[in-house]
C-alpha positions as CSV (number, residue, x, y, z in Angstrom):
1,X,-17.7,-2.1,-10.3
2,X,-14.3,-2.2,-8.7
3,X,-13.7,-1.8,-5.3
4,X,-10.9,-1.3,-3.5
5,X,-11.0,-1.8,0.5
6,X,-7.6,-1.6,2.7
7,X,-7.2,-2.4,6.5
8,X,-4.8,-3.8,8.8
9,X,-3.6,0.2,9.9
10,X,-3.1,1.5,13.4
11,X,-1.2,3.1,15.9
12,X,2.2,1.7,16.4
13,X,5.6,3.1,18.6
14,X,8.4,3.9,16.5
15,X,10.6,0.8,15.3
16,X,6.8,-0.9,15.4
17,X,5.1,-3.3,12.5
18,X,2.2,-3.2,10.7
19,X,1.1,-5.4,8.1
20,X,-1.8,-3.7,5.5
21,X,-3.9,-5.5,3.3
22,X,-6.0,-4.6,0.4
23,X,-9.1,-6.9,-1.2
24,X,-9.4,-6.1,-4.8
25,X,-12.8,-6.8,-6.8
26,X,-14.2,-5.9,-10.5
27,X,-10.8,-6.6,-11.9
28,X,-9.0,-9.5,-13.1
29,X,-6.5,-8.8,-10.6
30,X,-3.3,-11.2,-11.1
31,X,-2.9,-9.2,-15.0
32,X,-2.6,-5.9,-13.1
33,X,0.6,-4.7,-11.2
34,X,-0.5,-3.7,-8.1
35,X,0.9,-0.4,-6.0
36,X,1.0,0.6,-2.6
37,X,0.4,4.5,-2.2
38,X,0.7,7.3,1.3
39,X,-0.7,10.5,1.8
40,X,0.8,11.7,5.0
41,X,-0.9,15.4,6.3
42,X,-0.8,18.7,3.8
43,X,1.3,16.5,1.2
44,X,0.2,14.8,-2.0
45,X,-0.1,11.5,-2.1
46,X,3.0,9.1,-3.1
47,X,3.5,5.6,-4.5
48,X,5.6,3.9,-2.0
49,X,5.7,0.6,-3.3
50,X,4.7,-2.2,-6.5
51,X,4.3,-5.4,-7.6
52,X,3.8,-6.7,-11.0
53,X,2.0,-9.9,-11.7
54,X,5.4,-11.7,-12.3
55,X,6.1,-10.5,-8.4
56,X,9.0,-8.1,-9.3
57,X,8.7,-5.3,-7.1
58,X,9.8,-1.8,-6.5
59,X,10.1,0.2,-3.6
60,X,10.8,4.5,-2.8
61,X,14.1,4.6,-1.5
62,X,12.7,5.5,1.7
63,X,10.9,2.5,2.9
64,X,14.0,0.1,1.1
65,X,14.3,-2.7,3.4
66,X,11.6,-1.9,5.8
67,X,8.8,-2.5,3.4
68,X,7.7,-5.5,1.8
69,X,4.4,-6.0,-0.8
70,X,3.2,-9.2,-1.7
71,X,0.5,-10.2,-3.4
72,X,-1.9,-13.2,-3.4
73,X,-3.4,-13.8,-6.9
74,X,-6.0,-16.2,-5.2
75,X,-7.4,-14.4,-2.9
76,X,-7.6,-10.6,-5.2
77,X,-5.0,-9.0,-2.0
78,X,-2.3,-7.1,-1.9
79,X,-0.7,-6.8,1.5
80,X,2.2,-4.3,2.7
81,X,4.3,-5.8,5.4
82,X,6.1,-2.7,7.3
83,X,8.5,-3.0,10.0
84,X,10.8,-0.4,12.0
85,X,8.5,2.0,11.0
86,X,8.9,5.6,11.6
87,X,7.4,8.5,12.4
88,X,7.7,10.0,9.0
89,X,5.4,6.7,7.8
90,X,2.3,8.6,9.3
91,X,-0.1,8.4,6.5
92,X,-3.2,7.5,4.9
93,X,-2.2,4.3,3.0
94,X,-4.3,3.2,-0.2
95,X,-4.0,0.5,-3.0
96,X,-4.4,1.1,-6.5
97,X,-3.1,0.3,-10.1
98,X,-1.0,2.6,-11.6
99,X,-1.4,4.1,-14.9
100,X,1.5,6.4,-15.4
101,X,1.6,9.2,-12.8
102,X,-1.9,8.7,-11.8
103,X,-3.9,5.6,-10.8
104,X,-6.2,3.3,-12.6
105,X,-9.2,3.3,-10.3
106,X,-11.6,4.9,-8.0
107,X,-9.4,5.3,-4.5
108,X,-10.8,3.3,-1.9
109,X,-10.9,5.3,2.1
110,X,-7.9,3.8,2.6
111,X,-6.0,2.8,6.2
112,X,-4.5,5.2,8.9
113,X,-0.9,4.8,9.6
114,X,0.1,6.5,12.7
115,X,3.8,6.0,14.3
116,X,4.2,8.1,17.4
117,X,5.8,7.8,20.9
């Protein structure tokens, strides 16, 4: 059965840091690009950010240079390093695989973003 559990969210001041993390189990995880995704209030979910098991990565041009994903093959995590965040990063944030436009798994519950002064 794979599971999917992030943490490491919070409540942070604007131009704050965060750094997520998700524990993948059930899969053979380092053959599996691996996706950070948002849901921020009344929108549809987004992926912000990916990393394939050769460690390219992609970002949204909106978190460019403020976000960071890593992955540790080792360990079955994916983290999200996030700094000068803003208040337009308020979301829920998840991990998943992608498979086209939608994701490979079950969603986990995911970790609350919130940036506010």
């Amino acid at each position: 059965q794979v599971q999917l559990v992030e943490s490491g969210g919070g409540s942070v001041q604007p131009g704050g840091s965060l750094r997520l993390s998700c524990a993948a189990s059930g899969i053979i995880f380092s053959i599996h690009t691996m996706a950070w995704y948002r849901q921020a209030p009344g929108k549809q979910r987004e992926l912000v950010a990916s990393i394939i098991s050769g460690d390219r990565t992609n970002y949204i041009d909106s978190v460019k240079g403020r976000f960071t994903i890593s992955r540790d093959n080792a360990k079955n995590t994916v983290y999200l390093q996030m700094n000068s965040l803003k208040p337009e990063d308020t979301a829920v944030y998840y991990c998943n695989v992608p498979s086209g436009v939608r994701a490979l798994f079950t969603w986990g519950q995911g970790t609350l973003v919130t940036v506010s002064s």
